[in-house]
C-alpha positions as CSV (number, residue, x, y, z in Angstrom):
1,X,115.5,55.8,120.0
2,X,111.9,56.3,121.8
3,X,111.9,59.6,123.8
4,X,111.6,57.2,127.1
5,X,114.8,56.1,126.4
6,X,116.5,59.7,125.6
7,X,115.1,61.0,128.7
8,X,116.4,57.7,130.5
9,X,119.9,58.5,128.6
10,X,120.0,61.9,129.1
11,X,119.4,61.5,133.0
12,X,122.3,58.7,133.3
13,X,124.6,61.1,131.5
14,X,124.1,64.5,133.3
15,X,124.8,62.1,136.7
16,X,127.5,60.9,135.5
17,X,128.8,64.2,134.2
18,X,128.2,65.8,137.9
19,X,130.1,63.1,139.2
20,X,133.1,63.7,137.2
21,X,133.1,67.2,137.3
22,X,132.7,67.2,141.1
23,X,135.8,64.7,141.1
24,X,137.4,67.8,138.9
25,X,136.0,70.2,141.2
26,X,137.8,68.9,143.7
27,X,141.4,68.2,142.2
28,X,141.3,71.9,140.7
29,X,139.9,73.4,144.1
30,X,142.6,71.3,146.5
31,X,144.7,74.3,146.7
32,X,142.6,77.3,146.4
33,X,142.3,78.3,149.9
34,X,146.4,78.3,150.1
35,X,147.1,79.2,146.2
36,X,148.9,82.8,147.2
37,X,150.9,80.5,150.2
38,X,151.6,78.0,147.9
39,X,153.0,81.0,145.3
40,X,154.5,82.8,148.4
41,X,156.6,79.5,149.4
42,X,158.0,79.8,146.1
43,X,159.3,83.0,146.1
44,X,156.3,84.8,143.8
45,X,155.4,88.7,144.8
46,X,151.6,89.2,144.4
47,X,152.7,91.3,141.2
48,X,154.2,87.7,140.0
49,X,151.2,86.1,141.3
50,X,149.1,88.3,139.1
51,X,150.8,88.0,135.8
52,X,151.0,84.2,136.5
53,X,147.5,84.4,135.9
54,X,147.5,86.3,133.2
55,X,149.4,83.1,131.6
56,X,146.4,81.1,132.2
57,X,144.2,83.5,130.4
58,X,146.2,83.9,127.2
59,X,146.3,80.5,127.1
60,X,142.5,80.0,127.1
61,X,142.8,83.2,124.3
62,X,144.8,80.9,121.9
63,X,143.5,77.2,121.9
64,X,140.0,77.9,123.0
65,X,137.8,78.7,120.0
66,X,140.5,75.7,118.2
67,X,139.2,73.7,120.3
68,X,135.8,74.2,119.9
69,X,136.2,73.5,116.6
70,X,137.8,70.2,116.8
71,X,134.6,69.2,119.9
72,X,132.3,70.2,116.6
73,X,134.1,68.3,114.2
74,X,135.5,65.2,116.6
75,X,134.5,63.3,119.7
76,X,133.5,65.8,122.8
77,X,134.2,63.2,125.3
78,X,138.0,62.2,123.9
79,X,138.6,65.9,124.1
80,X,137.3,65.9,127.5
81,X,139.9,63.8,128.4
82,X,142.5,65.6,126.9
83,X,141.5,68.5,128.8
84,X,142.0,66.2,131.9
85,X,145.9,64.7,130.7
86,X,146.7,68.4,130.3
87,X,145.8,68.8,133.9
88,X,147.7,66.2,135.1
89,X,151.1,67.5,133.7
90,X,150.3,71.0,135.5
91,X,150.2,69.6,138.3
92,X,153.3,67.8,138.4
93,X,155.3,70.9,137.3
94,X,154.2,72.6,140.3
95,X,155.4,69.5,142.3
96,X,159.1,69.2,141.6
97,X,159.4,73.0,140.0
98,X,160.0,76.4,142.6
99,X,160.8,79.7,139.5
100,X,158.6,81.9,138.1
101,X,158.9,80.6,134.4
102,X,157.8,77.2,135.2
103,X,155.0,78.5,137.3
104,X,154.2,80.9,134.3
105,X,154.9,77.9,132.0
106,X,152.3,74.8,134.1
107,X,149.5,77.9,134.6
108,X,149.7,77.9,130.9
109,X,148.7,74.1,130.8
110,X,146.1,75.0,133.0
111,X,144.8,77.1,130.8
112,X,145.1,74.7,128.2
113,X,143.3,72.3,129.9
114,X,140.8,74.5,130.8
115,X,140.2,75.5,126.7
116,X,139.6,71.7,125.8
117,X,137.2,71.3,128.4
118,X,134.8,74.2,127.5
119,X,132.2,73.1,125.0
120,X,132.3,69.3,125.3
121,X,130.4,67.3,128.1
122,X,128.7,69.9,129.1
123,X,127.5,71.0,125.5
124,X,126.9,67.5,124.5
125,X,124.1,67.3,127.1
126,X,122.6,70.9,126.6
127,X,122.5,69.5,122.7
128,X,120.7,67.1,124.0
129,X,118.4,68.5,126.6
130,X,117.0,70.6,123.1
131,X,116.5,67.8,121.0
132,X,114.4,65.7,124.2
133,X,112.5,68.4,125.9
134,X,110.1,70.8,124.3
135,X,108.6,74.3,124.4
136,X,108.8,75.9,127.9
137,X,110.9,73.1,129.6
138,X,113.6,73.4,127.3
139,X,114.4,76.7,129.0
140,X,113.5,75.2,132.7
141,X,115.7,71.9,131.9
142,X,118.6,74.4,130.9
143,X,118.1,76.5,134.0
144,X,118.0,73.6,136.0
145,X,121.2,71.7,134.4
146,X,123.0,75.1,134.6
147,X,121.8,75.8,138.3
148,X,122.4,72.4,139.9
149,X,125.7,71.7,138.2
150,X,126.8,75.0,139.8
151,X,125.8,74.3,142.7
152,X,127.3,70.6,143.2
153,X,130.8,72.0,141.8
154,X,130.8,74.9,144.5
155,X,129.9,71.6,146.9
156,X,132.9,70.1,145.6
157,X,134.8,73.1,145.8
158,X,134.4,73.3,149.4
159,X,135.2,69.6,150.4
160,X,138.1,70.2,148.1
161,X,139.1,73.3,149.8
162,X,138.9,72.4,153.2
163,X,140.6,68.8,152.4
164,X,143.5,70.6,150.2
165,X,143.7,73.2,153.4
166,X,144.2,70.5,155.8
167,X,146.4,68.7,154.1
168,X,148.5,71.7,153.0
169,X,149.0,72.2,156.9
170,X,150.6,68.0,156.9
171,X,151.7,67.7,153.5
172,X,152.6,70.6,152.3
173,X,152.7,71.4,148.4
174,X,152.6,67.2,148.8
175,X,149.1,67.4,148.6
176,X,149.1,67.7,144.5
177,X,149.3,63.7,144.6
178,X,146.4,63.3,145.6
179,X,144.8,66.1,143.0
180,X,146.4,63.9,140.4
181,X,144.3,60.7,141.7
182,X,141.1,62.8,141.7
183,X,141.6,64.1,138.5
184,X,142.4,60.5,136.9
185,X,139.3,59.4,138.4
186,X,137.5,62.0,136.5
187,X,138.8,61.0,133.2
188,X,137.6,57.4,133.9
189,X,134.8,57.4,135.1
190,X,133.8,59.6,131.3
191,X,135.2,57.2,129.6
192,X,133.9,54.3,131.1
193,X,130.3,55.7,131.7
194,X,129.5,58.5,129.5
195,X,126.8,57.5,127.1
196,X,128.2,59.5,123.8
197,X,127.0,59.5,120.8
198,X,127.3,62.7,118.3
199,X,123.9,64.2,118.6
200,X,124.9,67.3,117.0
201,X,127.2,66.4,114.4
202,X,124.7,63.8,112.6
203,X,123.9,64.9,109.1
204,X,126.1,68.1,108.7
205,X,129.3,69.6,107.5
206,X,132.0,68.8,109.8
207,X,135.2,70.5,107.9
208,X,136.9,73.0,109.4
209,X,136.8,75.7,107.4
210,X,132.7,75.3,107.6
211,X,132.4,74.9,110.7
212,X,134.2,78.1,111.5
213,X,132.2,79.6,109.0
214,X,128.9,78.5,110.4
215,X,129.5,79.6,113.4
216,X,130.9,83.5,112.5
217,X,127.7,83.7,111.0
218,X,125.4,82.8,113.8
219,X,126.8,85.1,115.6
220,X,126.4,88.0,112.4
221,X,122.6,87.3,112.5
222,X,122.1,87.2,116.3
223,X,122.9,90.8,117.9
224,X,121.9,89.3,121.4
225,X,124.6,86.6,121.2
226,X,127.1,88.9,120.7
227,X,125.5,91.5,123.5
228,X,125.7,88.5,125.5
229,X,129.4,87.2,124.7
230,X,130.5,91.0,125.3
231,X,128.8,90.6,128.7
232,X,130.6,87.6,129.6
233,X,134.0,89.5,129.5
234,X,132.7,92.3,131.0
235,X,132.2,90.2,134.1
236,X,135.4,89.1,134.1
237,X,137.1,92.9,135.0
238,X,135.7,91.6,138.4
239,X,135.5,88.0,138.8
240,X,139.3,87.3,138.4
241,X,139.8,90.2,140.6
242,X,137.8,88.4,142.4
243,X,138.8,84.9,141.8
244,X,143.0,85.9,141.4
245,X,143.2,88.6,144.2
246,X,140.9,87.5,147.2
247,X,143.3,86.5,149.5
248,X,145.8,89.3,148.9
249,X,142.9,91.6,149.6
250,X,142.4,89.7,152.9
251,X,146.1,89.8,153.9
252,X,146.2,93.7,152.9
253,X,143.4,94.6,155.2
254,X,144.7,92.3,158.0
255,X,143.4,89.1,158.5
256,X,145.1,86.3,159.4
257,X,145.8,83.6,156.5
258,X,144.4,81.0,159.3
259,X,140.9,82.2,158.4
260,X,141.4,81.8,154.6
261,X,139.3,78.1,154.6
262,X,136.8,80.1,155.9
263,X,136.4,83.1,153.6
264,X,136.3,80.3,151.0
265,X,133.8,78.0,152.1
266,X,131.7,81.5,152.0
267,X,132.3,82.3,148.8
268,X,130.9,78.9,147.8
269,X,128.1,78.8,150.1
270,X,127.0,81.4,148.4
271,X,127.7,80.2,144.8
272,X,125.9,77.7,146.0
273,X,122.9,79.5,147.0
274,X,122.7,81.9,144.2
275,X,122.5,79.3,141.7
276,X,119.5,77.9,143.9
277,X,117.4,81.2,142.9
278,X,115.0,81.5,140.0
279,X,117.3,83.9,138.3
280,X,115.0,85.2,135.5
281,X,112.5,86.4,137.9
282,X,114.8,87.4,140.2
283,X,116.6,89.4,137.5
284,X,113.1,90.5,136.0
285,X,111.9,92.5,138.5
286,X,115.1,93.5,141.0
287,X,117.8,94.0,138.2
288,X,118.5,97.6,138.9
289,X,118.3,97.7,142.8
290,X,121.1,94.7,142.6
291,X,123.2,96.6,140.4
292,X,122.8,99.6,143.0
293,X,123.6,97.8,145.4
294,X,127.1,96.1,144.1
295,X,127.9,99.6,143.2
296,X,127.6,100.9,146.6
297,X,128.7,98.4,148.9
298,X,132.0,98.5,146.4
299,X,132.2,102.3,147.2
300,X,132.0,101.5,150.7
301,X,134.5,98.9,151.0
302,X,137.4,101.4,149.5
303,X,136.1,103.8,152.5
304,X,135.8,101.3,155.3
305,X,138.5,100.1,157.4
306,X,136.6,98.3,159.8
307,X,137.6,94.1,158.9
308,X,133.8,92.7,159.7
309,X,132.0,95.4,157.5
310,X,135.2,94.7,154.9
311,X,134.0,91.4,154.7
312,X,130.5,92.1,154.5
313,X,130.8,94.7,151.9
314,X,133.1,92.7,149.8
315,X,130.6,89.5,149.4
316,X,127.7,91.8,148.0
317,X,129.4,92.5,144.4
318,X,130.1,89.0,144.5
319,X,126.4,88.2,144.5
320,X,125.4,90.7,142.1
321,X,128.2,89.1,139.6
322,X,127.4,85.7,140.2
323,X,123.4,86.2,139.3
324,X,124.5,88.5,136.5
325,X,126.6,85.8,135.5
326,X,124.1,82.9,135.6
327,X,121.5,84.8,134.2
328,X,123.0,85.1,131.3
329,X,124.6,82.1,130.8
330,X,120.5,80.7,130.5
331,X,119.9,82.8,127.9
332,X,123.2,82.5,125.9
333,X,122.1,78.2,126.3
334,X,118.6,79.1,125.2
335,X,119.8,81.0,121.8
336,X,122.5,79.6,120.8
337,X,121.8,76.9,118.0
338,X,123.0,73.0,118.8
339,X,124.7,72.2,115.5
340,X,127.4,75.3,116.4
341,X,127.2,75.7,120.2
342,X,131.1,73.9,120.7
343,X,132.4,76.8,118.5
344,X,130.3,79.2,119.7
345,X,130.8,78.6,123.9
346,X,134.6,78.2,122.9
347,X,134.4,81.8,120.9
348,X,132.9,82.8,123.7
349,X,135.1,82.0,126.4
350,X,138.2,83.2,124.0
351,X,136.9,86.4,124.0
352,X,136.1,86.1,127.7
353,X,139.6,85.4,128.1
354,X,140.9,88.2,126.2
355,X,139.2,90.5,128.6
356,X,140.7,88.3,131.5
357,X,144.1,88.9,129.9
358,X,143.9,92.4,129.6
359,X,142.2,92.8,133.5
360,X,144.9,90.5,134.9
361,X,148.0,92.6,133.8
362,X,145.6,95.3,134.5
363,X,145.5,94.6,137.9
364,X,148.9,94.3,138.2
365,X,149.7,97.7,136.8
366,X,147.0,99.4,139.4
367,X,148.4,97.4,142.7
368,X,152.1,98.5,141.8
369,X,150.9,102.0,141.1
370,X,148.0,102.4,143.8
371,X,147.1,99.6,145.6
372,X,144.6,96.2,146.0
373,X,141.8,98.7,147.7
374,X,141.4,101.3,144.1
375,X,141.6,97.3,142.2
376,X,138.3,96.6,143.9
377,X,136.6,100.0,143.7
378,X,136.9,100.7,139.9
379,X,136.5,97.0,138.5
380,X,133.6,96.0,139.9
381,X,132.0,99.1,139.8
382,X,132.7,99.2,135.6
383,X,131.7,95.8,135.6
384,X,128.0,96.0,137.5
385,X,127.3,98.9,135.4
386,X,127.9,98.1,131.9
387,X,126.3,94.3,132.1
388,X,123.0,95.4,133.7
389,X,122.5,98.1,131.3
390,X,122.7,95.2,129.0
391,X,120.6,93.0,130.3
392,X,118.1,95.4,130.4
393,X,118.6,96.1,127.3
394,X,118.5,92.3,126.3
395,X,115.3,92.1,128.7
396,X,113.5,94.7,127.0
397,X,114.1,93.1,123.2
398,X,113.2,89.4,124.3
């Protein structure tokens, strides 16, 4: 194939992908803005709430790096799929199911769904971006796939937000009909559209055994893959605070749960506009005043009791995490070789998991025994320090 046509390829492909993932976006986002109502309707106590969670997580832990594997070995876009089927039979358990074990039991899917997706589409394209870009614009290709998928799922994420929050007001939990029709869509239009062909499987071992073998020792010879990886669950003591908790937090300090759509078309406007910056300059030259400056404004926000400056204070950790977070996902892409990067992300997001497990019941254990406000003074706090010390450190050996 003439490198005209890989580039034309490679653009129909990453369009296409956006598309389906911003279909995703949507289905998996419907509910966000009322999740803790929707658990609250059901008779789940935010202690419930959180361990429900945790569900998710540990199943992430125990069929994500498998799955990898098989993405490796077999086709990334019929796992892709799979990862979307999964979906679907989460979300009818939380249609026609109220107790805590099913809820337990479809986040579980969830998590499932969300293991078989990790490492396919998405690492079929970066697989490909390598082999039909060179030198410098590798990097800038990545950055740019990286950023503007971001960016178009947090747009998703607020259409499907504020859709899923109006409808929750007419329909109630009814609304998880039409989250099966978007994520059906999804699934099509991949399998329909998607250009696949097995870029990173052509001409290697694909058994098992060496493919998992391959890939442990990658990750032996590269010390700043496994800095990196280690990084990646370090940001998660926060982010599923973050991500799990935000509304409780809200309710705790007294807002009303009308102005929930709004606090989350905030957090994704400014997804959105963080994945807009040039992170590795940004990161370059204004790493450690960032990383002050999560620290403190998370110090503050245990010691304020005023609801505007709670707001305030509370969004500026979550943009020192987010362009911790995207930073290094660039430079994990950018190391990380194309013949193991399914197994590899995968391992990566297992271990990521791991730590979200352990923050989850975590976080449950702290809110019984102190409360939501000692949660989000020690997490994030643990969490800015530790990763920018390593990305300086990563900086410094690059």
């Amino acid at each position: 194939m003439t490198n005209a046509k890989s580039v034309e390829k490679l653009t129909h492909n990453i369009k296409i992908y956006y598309v389906s993932m911003g279909m995703k976006g949507m289905a998996i986002t419907m509910p966000h803005a009322v999740l803790t109502l929707i658990f609250l309707s059901k008779g789940m106590t935010y202690s419930q709430i959180a361990t429900i969670q945790a569900f998710y997580s540990m199943a992430v832990v125990l069929f994500e790096f498998p799955s990898g594997v098989l993405a490796d070995r077999y086709n990334k876009k019929s796992i892709f799929i799979m990862s979307n089927i999964t979906m679907l039979f989460c979300y009818v358990m939380v249609l026609f199911f109220d107790s805590f074990v099913m809820m337990a039991l479809a986040w579980f899917l969830y998590g499932i769904s969300n293991a078989f997706e990790t490492g396919t589409i998405d690492a079929h394209i970066i697989v490909s971006i390598k082999r039909t870009c060179h030198g410098d614009e590798v990097q800038k290709k990545l950055e740019k796939f990286i950023g503007t998928g971001s960016s178009l799922t947090a747009a998703a994420s607020i259409a499907g937000a504020g859709l899923g929050f109006a409808l929750y007001q007419l329909i109630d939990i009814h609304l998880y009909y039409l989250m099966i029709v978007f994520m059906s869509m999804s699934a099509l239009l991949i399998f329909f559209q998607y250009k696949y062909r097995d870029v990173d499987r052509e001409g290697r071992d694909t058994r098992m055994k060496q493919l998992v073998k391959d890939s442990f020792k990658e990750l032996k010879n590269s010390p700043s893959l496994r800095w990196i990886i280690l990084c990646f669950g370090a940001l998660q003591m926060y982010l599923q605070v973050h991500f799990q908790m935000w509304q409780s937090f809200f309710l705790e300090v007294g807002y009303n749960e009308k102005l929930f759509l709004g606090f989350y078309l905030l957090f994704q406007i400014i997804t959105i506009i963080v994945y807009k910056l040039p992170i590795s300059k940004i990161m370059e030259h204004y790493l450690f005043c960032s990383a002050i400056g999560g620290i403190g404004a998370a110090i503050f926000l245990f010691l304020s009791s005023h609801k505007v400056l709670t707001l305030v204070l509370y969004c500026i950790p979550v943009v020192v995490i987010l362009m911790l977070g995207y930073y290094l996902q660039t430079i994990y892409n950018l190391k990380v070789k194309e013949e193991n990067i399914s197994s590899l992300t995968s391992l990566s997001s297992t271990i990521t998991r791991c730590f979200s497990v352990v923050t989850l019941l975590a976080a449950s254990m702290i809110i019984d025994a102190f409360s939501l406000k000692v949660l989000y003074l020690v997490f994030p706090i643990l969490s800015i320090a530790f990763v920018s010390l390593i990305c300086k450190k990563l900086m410094r050996h690059s």
